[in-house]
DRENBAFI-282470 format. One record per atom (N, C-alpha, C, CB): residue in one letter; x, y, z. Coordinates in pm, whole numbers, padded with zeros to 5 digits, always signed. Glycine has a CB too. Layout:
N
AXYZ/...
//
This chain:
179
X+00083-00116+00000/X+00000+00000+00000/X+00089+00124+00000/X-00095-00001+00120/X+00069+00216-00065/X+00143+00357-00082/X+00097+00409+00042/X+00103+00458-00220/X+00240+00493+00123/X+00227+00579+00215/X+00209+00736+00198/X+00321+00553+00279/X+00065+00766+00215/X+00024+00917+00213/X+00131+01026+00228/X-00071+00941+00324/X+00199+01020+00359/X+00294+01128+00336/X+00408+01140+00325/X+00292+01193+00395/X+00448+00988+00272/X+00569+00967+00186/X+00568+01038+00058/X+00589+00826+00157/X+00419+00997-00029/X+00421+01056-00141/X+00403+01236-00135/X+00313+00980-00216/X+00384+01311-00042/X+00316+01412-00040/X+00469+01509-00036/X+00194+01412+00088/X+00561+01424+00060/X+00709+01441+00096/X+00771+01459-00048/X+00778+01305+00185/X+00769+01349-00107/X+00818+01341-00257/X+00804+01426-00396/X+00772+01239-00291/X+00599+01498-00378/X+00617+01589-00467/X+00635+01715-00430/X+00532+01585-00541/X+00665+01743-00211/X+00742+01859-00234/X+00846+01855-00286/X+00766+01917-00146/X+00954+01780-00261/X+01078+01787-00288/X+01078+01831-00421/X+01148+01671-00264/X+00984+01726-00526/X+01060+01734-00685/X+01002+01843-00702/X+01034+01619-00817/X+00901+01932-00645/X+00853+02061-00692/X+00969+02174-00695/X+00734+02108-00597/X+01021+02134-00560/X+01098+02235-00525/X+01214+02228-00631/X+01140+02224-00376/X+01315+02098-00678/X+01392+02057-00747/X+01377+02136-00876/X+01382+01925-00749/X+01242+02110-00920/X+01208+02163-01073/X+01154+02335-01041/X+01053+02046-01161/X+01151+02355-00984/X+01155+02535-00978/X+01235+02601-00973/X+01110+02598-00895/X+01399+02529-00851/X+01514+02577-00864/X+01598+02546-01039/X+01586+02509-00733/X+01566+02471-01098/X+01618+02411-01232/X+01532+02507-01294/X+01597+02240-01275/X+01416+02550-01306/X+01378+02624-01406/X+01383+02776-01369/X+01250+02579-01447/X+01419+02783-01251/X+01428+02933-01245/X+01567+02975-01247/X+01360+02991-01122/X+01662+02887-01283/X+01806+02869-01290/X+01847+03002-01368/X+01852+02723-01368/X+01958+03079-01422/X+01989+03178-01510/X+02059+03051-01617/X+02096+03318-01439/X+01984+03109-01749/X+02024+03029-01855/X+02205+03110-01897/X+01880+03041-01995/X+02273+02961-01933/X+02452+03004-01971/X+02421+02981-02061/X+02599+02940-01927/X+02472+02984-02186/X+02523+02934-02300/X+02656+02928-02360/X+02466+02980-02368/X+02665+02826-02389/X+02841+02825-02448/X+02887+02827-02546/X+02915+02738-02432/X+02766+02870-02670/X+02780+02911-02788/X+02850+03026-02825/X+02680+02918-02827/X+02929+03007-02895/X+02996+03147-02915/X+02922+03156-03072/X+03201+03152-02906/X+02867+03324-03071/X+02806+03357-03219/X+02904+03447-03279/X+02653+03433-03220/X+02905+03467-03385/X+03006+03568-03483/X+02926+03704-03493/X+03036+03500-03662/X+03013+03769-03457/X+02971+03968-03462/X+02917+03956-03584/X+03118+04116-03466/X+02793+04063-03600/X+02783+04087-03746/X+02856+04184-03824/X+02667+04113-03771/X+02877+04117-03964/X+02961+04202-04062/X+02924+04351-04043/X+02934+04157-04218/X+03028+04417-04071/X+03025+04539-04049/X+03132+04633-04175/X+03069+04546-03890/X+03172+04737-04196/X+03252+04792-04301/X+03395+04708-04293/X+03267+04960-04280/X+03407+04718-04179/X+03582+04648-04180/X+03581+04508-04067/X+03729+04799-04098/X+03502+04443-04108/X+03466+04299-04046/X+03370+04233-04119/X+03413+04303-03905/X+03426+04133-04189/X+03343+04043-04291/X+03317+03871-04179/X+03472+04016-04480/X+03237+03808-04229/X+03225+03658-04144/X+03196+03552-04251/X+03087+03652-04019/X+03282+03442-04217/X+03220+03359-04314/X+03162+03266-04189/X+03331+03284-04441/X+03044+03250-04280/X+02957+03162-04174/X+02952+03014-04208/X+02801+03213-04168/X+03015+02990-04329/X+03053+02848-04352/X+03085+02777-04300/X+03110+02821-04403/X+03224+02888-04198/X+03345+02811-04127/X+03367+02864-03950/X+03502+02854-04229/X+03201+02965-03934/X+03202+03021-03805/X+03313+03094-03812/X+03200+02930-03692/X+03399+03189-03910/X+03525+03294-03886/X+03495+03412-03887/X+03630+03294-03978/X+03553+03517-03806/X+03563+03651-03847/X+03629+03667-03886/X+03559+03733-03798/X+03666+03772-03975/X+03796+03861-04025/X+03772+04039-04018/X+03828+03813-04203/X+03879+04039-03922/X+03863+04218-03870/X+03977+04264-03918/X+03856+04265-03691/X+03948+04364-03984/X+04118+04463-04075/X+04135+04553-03967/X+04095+04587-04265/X+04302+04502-03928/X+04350+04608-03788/X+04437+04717-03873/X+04471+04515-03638/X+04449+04778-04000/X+04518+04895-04059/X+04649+04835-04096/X+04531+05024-03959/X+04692+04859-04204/X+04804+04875-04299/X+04918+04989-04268/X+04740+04905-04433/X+05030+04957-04265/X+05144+05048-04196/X+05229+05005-04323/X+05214+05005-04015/X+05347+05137-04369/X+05399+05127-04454/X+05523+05164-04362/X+05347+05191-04571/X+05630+05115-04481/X+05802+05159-04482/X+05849+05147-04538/X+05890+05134-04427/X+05873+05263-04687/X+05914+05260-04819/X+05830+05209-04865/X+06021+05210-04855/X+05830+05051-04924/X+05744+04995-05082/X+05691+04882-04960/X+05867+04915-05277/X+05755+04865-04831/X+05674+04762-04780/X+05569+04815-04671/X+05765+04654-04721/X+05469+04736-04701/X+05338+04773-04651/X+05260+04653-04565/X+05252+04816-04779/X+05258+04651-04413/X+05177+04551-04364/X+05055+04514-04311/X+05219+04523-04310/X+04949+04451-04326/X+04839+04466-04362/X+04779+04359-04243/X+04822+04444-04519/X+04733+04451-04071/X+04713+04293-03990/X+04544+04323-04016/X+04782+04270-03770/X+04526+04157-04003/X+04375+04072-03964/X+04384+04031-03887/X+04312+03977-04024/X+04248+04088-03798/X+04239+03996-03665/X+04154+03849-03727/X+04134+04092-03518/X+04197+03732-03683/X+04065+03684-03737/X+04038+03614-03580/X+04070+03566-03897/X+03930+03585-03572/X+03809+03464-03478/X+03771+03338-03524/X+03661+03516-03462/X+03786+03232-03451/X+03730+03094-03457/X+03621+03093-03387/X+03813+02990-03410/X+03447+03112-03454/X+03357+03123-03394/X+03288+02966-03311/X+03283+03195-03491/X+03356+02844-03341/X+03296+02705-03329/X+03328+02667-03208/X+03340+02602-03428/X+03315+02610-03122/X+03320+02531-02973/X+03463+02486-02986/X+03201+02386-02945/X+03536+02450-03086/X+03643+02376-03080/X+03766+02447-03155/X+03608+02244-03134/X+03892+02402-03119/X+04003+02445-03202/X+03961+02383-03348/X+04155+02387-03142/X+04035+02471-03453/X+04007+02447-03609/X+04163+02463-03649/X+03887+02571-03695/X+04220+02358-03740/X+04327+02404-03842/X+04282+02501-04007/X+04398+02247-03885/X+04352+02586-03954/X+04330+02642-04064/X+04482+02676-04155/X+04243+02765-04024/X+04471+02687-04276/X+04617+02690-04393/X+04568+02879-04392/X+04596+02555-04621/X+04632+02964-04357/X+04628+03102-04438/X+04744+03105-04567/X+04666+03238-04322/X+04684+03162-04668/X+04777+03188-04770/X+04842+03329-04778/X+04712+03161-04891/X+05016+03368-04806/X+05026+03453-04824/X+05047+03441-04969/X+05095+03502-04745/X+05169+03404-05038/X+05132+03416-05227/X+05152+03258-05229/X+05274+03529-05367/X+05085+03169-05174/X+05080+03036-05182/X+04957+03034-05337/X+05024+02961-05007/X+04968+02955-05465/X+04944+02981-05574/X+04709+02929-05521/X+05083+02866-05707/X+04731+02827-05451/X+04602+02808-05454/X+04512+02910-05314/X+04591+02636-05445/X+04567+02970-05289/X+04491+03088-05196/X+04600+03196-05134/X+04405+03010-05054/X+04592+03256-05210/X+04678+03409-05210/X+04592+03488-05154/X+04724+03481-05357/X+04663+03549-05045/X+04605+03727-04967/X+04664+03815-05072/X+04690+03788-04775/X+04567+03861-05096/X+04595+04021-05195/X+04514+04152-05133/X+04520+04005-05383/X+04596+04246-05197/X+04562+04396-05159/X+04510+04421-05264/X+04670+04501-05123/X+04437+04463-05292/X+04379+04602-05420/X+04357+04750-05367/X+04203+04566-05490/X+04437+04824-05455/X+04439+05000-05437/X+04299+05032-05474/X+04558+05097-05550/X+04298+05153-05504/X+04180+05258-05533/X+04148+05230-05670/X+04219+05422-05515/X+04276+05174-05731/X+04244+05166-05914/X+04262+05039-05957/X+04349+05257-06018/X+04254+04913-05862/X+04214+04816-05864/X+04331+04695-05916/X+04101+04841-05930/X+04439+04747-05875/X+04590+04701-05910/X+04601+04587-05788/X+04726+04846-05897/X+04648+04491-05821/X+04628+04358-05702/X+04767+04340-05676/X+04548+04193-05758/X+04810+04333-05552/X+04920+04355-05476/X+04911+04159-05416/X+04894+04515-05340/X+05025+04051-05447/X+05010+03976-05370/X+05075+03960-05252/X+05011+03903-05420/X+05064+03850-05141/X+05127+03938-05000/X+05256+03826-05053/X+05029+03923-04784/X+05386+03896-05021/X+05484+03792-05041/X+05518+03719-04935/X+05593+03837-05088/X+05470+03785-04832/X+05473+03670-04683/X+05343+03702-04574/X+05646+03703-04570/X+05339+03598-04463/X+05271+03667-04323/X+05398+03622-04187/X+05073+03573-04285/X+05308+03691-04117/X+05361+03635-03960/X+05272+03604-03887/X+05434+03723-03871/X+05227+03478-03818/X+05160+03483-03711/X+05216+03590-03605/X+05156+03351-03663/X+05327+03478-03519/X+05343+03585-03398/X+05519+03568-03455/X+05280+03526-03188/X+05603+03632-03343/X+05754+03683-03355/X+05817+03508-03380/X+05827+03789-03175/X+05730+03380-03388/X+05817+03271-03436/X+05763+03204-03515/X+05865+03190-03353/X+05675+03246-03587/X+05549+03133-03715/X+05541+03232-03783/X+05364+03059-03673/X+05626+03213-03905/X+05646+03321-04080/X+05593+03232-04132/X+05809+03371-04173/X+05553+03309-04292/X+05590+03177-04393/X+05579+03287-04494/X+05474+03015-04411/X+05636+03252-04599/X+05609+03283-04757/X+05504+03247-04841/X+05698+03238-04825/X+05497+03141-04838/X+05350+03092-04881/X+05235+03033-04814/X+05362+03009-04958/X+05270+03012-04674/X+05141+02983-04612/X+05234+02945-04469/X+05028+02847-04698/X+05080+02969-04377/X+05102+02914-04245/X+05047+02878-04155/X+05144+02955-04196/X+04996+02754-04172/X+04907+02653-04027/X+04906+02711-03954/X+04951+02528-03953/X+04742+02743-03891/X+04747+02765-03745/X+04625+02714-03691/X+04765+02909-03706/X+04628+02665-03556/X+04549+02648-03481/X+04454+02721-03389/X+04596+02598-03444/X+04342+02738-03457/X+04302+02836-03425/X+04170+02849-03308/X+04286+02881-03543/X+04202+02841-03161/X+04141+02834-03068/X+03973+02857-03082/X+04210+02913-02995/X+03876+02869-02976/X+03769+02887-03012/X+03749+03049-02919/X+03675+02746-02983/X+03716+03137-02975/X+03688+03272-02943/X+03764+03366-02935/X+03642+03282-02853/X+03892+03333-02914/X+04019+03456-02908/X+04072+03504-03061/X+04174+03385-02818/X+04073+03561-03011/X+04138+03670-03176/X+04280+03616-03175/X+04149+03897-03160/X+04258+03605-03327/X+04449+03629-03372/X+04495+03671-03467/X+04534+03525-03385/X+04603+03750-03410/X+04651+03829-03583/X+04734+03786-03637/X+04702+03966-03603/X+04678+03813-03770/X+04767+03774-03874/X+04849+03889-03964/X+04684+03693-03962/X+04979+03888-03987/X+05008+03982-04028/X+05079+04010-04193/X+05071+04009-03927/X+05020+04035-04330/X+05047+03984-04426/X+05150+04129-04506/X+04903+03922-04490/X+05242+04086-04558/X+05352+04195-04630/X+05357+04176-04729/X+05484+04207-04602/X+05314+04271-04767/X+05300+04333-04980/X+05417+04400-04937/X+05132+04475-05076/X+05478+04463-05127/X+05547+04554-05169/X+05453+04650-05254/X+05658+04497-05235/X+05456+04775-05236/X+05341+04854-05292/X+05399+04991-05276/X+05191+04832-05214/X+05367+04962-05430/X+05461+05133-05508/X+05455+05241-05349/X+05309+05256-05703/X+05516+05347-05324/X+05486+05461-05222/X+05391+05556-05269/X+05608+05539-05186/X+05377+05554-05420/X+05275+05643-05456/X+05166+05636-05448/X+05273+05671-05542/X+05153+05470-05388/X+04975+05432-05366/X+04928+05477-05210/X+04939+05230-05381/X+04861+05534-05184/X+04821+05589-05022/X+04724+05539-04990/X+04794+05730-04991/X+04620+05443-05045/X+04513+05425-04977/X+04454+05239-05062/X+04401+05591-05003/X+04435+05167-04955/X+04394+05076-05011/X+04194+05054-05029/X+04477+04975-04932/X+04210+04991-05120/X+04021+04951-05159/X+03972+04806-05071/X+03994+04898-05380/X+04090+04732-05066/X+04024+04535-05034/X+04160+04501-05004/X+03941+04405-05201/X+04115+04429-04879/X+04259+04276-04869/X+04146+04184-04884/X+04384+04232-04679/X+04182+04106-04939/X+04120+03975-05011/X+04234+03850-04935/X+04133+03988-05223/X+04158+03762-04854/X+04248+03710-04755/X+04181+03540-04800/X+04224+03788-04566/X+04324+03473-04840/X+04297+03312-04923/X+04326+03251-04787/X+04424+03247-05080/X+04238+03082-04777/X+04293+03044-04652/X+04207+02907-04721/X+04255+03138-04481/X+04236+02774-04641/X+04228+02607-04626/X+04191+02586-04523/X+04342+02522-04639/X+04095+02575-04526/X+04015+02505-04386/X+04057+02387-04367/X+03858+02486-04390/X+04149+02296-04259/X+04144+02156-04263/X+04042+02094-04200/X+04249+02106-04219/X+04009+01980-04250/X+03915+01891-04236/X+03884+01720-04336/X+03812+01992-04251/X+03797+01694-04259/X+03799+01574-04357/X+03762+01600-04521/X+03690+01469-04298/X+03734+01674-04538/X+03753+01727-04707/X+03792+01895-04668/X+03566+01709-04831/X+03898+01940-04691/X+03995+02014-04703/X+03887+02146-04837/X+04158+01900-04758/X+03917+02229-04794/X+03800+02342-04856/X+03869+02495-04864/X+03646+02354-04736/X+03890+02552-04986/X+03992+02688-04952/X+03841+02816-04955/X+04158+02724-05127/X+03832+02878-04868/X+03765+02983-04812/X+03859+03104-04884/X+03761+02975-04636/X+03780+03196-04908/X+03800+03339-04931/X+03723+03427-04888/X+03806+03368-05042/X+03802+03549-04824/X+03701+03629-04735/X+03763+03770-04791/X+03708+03600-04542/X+03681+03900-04841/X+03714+04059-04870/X+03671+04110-04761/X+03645+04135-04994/X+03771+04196-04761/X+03744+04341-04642/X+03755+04421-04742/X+03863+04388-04498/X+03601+04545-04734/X+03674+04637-04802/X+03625+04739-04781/X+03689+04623-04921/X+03689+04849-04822/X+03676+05029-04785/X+03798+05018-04664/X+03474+05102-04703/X+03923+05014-04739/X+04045+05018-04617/X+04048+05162-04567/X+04213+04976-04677/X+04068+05212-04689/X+04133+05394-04667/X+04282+05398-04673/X+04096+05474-04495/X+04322+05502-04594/X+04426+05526-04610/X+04542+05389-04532/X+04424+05671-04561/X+04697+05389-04603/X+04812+05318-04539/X+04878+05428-04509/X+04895+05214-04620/X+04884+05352-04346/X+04950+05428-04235/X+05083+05459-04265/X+04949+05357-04108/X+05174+05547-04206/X+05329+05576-04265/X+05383+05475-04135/X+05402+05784-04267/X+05519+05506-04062/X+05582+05382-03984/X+05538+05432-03843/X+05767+05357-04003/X+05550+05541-03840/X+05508+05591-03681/X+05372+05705-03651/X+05654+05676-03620/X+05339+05695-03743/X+05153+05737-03789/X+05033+05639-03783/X+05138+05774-03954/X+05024+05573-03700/X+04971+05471-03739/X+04793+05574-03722/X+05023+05312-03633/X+04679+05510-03827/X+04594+05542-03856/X+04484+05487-03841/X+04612+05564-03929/X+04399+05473-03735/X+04264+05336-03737/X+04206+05334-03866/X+04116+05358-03623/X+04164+05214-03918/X+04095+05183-04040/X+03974+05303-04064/X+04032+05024-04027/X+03894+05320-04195/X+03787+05348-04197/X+03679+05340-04110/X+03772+05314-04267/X+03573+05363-04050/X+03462+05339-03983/X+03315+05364-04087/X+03475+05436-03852/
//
């Protein structure tokens, strides 16, 4: 036979259980991608941002950082291209002259010339930093056009434009991008 205020005991408790659970503050651990904006494009293919941190010149060399974001729960390999032939970062000026980058840098120990693996955490920014040669007479860029390889079980090259740069900064002028 069921005991009366055993059971009566039981649906205080789970009442109480399921009120503290539903009146809980909802977390989420989704990380979503900012929306595109003039100088922040997203590919939503691959959950990435790409944010243009301004172009700094010295003489004919000109460096051009991207922040980018890994918007997905997990680390991602990604290939960035600097003049690697199947996904090249390029600049285009005002008159639509395409500059390819002849190298990047991750940080002060990961270069490359034609490309460079990185692992790319889930939510923290990282810059990438890509070096054209570009006449001195050009002052203002139109697009970096930024080539990159998503790894994965089928391997996929992504392309992402930033554009309306404005002006390239001189060496100790530095200039925030357009807004």
């Amino acid at each position: 036979m069921i005991n009366v205020s055993k059971l009566l005991s039981l649906a205080a408790i789970s009442s109480l259980v399921f009120t503290n659970v539903t009146n809980a503050p909802q977390v989420s651990a989704q990380l979503t991608p900012q929306q595109p904006t003039q100088n922040r494009q997203v590919d939503r293919r691959y959950n990435l941002s790409f944010e243009y941190g301004g172009c700094q010149r010295a003489s004919t060399r000109v460096v051009c950082n991207v922040l980018v974001t890994n918007f997905t729960d997990s680390s991602r390999k990604i290939s960035f291209g600097a003049n690697y032939e199947d996904y090249q970062t390029r600049a285009i000026d005002a008159q639509g002259n395409l500059y390819v980058a002849n190298s990047m840098q991750l940080n002060q120990y990961q270069k490359g010339k034609e490309r460079v693996l990185i692992d790319l955490p889930p939510g923290i920014p990282t810059k990438l930093a890509f070096n054209f040669r570009i006449p001195p007479q050009i002052s203002e860029l139109a697009a970096i056009d930024v080539g990159y390889l998503n790894i994965s079980r089928v391997d996929t090259i992504g392309r992402i434009t930033i554009s309306n740069l404005g002006s390239i900064s001189t060496q100790n002028t530095a200039i925030a991008p357009k807004k």
